[in-house]
N, C-alpha and C positions, 0 to 999 in steps of 0.2 A: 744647641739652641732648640726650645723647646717649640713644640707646634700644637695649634688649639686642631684636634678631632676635626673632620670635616661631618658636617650632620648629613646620613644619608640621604641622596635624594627620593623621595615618595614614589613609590610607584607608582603608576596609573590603577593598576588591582586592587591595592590597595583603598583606594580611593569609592571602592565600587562592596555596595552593603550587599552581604549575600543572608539569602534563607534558603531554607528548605520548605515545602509546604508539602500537602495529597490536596492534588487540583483534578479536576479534569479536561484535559485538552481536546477540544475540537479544530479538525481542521473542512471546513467546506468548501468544495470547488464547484467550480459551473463545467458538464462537461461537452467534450465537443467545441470549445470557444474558439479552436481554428476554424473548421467550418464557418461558426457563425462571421466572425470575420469575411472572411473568403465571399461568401453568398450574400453581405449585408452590405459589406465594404467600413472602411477602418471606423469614421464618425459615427454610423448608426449603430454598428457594434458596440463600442464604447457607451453610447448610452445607453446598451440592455445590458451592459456590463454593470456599469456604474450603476443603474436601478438595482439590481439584483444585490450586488456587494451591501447596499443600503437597505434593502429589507432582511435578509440575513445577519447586517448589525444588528438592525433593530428586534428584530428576534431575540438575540442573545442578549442583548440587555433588556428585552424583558423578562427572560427568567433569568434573571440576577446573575450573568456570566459579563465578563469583563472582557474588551478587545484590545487583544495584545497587537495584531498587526494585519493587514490588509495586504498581498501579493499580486497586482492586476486581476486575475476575475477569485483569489483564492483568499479566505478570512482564516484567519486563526484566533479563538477566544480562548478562556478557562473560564469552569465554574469551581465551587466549591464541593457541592455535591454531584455522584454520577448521574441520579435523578434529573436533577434541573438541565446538565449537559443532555442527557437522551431524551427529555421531554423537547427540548429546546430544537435538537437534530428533527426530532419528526416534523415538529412546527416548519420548521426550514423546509422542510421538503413539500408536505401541505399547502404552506405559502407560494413558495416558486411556481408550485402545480397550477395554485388558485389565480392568480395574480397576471400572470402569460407577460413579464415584461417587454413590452416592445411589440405588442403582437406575438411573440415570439413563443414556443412551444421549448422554452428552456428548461433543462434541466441538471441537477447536481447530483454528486456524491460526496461521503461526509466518513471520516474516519477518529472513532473516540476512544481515548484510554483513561481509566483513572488511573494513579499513582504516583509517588512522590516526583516532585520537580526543582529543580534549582533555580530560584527569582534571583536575578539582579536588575534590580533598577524598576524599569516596567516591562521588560523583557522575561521569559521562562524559557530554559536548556534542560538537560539532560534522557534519559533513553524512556521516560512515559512521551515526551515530544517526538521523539523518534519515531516509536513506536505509531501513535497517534497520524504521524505522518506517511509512515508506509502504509497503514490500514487504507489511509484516502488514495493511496495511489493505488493501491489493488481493487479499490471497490470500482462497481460500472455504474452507468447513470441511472440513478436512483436510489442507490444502495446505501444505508448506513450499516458500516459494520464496527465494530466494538470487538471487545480481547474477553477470554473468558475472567480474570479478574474485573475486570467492568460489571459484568454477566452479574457477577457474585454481590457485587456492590447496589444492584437494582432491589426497589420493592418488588414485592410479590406480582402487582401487578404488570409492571415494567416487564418484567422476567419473561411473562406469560406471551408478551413479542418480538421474544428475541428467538432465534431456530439457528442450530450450528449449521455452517457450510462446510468449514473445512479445519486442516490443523495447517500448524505451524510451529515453528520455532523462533519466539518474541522475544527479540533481543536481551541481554540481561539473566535470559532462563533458560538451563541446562536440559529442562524437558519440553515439546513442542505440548503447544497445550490450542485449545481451540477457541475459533473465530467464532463470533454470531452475527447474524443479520440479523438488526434492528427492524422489523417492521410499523410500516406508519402507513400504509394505504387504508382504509378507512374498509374498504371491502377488497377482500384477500381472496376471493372465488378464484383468482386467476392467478394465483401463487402455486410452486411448484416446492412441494414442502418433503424435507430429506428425509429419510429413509434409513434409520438408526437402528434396524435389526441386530438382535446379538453377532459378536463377530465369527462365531461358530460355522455361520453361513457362509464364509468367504472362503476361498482354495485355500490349502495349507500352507502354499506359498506364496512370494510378493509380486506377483502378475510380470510385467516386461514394457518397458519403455524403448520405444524404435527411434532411433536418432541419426540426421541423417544430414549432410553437408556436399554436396554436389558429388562427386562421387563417389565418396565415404558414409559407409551406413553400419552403425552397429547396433543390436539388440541388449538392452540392459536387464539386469535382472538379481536372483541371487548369485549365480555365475560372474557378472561382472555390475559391481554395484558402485561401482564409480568411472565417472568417465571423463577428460579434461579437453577443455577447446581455448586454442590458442595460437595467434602465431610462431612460438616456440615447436622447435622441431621434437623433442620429445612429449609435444599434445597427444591424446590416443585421438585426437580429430585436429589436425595442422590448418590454418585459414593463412590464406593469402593478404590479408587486406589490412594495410599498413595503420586503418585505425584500431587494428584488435593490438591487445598486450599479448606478452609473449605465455603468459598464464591469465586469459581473460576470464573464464568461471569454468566451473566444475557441478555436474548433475553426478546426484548423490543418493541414494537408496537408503529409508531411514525410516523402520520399522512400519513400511510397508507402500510407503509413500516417497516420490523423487523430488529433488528440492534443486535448483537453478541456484545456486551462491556465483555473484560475481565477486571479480577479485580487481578487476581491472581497474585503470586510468578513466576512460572514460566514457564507462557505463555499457551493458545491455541493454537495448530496445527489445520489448518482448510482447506480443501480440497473441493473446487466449483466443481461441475460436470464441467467433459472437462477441468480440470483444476489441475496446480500444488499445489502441501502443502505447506500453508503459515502459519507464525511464529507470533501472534499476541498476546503480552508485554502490558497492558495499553493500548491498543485502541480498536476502533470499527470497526466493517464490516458488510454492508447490505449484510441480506441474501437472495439469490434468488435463484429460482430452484429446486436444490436438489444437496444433498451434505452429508460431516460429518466433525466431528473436534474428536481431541483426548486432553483432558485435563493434563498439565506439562510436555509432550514428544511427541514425530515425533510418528506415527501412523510406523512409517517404525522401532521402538527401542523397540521390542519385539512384545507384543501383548495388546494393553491397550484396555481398552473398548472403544468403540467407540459409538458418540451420533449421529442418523441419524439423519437430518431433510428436510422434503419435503414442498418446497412452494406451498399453494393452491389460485389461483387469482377466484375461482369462489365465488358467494358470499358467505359470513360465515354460512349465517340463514335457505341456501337452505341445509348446510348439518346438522342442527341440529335433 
């Protein structure tokens, strides 16, 4: 007995049109929005929130970017070109300045990449979103930072406001390549602008990171250029505290510079001198300064142990 084929059923993906574009992703956050919360209380929050989200759209759809999705106090657009994305970011920030929602002395940070993207629907994926996205969680409030392919993709004039802070290693590429700050203050007198001397001037060797977990302390360096923290008993630094993974991240020495890669479940919290606590899921952050992180929770959600670590730029060999 014969049988008619059954017609496969469609899948959902199927269903769903994909492209490919080179867009630019902006992501802009208000920062600090617990505080304002906290000090303002939920409703008046909410409408410096909600003012803010709505001049920031309107921003970007006036230089011709499109909004892909709004996150309570955080916007995500794309433009076409990285021009109208970077002109668009300064504007954002100008506005906010100008404007003082709520009375309010609010301020953002804004992180942008150009580079190809995967569209379905009205939505945009792939590692320029990524990307785009971890820039905004590492910038502080005010800062638009951008990738050096962004950099690349600016006019002449653009270019001439953007100044490297640091490197890294942006997802998708094999070599760390560098960050810029976007400047958009109108007068820069009070800018503190880097120091890009040939590198001939620096020790011959990669200076020493001091790292240090209540009372485990070790010295990093070229001697020992990796190091693992974790509740697992073979961590070279063991943590107690049932929300760390057994391999939660590894600080890593990488041509001259230490990089914090989490590995874990979920997340490092990690706190830069002068600076806010940032949320860090699968990715990396050069460390500089001095600082600390707290493993699987906010340093602010009880009392977790917390891991110091101090950047040392003199050389390694003089403190042996």
């Amino acid at each position: 007995m014969s049988r008619t084929p059954e017609t496969p059923a469609l899948r959902f993906a199927d269903t769903i049109t994909r492209d490919t574009k080179q867009l630019a992703v902006l992501f802009a956050d208000i920062s600090g929005s617990t505080k304002l919360y906290n000090s303002l209380g939920d409703n008046a929050a909410q409408v410096v929130v909600n003012t803010c989200v709505t001049l920031l759209s309107n921003v970007a759809i006036r230089f011709k970017g499109r909004i892909v999705k709004t996150i309570g106090d955080e916007i995500m657009c794309v433009f076409r070109r990285a021009d109208d994305a970077a002109a668009a970011a300064c504007e954002m920030q100008e506005t906010i300045d100008a404007k003082r929602p709520g009375g309010q002395r609010v301020q953002i940070h804004i992180g942008l990449h150009h580079g190809p993207v995967l569209l379905e629907g009205d939505d945009v994926f792939g590692d320029t979103v990524n990307t785009a996205a971890y820039l905004r969680s590492v910038a502080t409030a005010g800062q638009i930072l951008i990738t050096e392919g962004t950099h690349h993709n600016l006019s002449p004039e653009l270019k001439e406001c953007a100044r490297v802070i640091f490197t890294t290693a942006i997802k998708g590429s094999a070599e760390p390549s560098s960050v810029y700050q976007l400047l958009w203050q109108r007068d820069t007198g009070d800018m503190t602008y880097g120091n890009l001397r040939p590198p001939q001037i620096k020790p011959g060797d990669e200076g020493s990171l001091l790292v240090s977990y209540r009372d485990s302390e070790v010295r990093m360096g070229e001697a020992l250029p990796e190091v693992t923290i974790g509740r697992g008993e073979d961590c070279d630094i063991p943590v107690d505290d049932m929300h760390a993974s057994r391999n939660h991240v590894s600080i890593r020495l990488i041509r001259g510079n230490f990089y914090l890669v989490d590995l874990s479940l979920n997340g490092t919290f990690v706190t830069l001198e002068g600076g806010e606590e940032i949320h860090l899921r699968r990715q990396e952050l050069m460390l500089e300064r001095s600082g600390s992180f707290a493993l699987g929770r906010s340093a602010s959600e009880g009392k977790p142990g917390l891991v110091v670590f101090t950047r040392d730029r003199r050389a390694y060999r003089a403190l042996q």
